[in-house]
N, C-alpha and C positions, 0 to 999 in steps of 0.2 A: 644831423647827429653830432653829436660831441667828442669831439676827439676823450684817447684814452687818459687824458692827463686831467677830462673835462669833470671827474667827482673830486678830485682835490680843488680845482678852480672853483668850484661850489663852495666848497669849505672854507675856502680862503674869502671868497665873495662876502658871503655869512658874516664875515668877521671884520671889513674891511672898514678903512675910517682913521679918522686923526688918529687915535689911540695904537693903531695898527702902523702905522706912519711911520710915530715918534719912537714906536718902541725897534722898528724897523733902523731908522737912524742913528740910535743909541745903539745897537748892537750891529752896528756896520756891514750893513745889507739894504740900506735905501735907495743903490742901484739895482739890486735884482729887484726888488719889490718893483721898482718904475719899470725896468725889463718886463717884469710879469704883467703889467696893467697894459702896457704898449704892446702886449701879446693877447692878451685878451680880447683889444678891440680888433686882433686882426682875426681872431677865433682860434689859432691856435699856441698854449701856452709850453715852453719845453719844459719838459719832469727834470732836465740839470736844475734849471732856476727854482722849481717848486722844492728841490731836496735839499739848495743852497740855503732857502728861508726856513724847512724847518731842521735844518743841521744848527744854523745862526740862534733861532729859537730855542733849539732844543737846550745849548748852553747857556742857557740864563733862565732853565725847569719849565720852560713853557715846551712840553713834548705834541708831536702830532697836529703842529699848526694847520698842514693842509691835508689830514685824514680823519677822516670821520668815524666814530668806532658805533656803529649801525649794522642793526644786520636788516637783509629784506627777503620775504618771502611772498611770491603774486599770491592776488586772492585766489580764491577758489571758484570752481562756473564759472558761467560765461561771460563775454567781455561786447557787450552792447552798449554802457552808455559812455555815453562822447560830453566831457566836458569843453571848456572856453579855458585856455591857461593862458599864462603872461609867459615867455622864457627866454634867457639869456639873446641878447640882443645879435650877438655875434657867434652866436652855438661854443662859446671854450668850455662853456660848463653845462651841468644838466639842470640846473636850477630851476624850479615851475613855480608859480605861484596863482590863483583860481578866486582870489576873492576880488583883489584890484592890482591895477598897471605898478609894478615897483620900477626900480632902478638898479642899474650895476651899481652896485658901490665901489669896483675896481676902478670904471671907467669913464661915470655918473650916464649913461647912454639906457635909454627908459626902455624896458622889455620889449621884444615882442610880442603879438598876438597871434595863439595856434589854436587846433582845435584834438584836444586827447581822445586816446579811446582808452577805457579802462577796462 
């Protein structure tokens, strides 16, 4: 299970990459960000570092770097079939994916493989 800090790690996962890096850099937080990746792979990320990156973010209009503005509602009936998903290599985030194997983009460490029930 993903720890509670594990839907912003998603979010930030999402987004991650050179572009993420530099602009990381340029607004002097390229230590938290490494902080946060270095916490990732250990699966647990702290909410100080994730509120560090989008406080740094938020001052230069890039607001809600690691929240996602989603809402979710379960389907309805019953919960019998069981997919094949790919997920977070080290559980920091909840991240799934069901078509093929990806990768952390925090950590480059290639998914795991689970089996869902929806």
């Amino acid at each position: 299970m993903a720890p509670t800090t594990g839907p912003r790690v998603g979010v930030l996962c999402e987004q991650a990459g050179e572009a993420l890096a530099e602009r990381a850099a340029r607004y002097g937080v390229a230590d938290v960000l490494a902080r946060v990746v270095a916490a990732a792979s250990r699966g647990e990320v702290p909410e100080a570092d994730l509120d560090l990156l989008d406080g740094a973010f938020a001052e230069h209009g890039i607001d809600s770097l690691t929240r996602a503005h989603r809402g979710f509602e379960p389907w309805p009936g019953a919960r019998d079939v069981v997919v094949t998903a790919w997920v977070c290599p080290t559980g920091a985030c909840p991240r799934a994916a069901t078509d093929k194997q990806p990768s952390c983009r925090l950590t480059g460490h290639p998914f795991r493989e689970t089996r869902v029930e929806l």
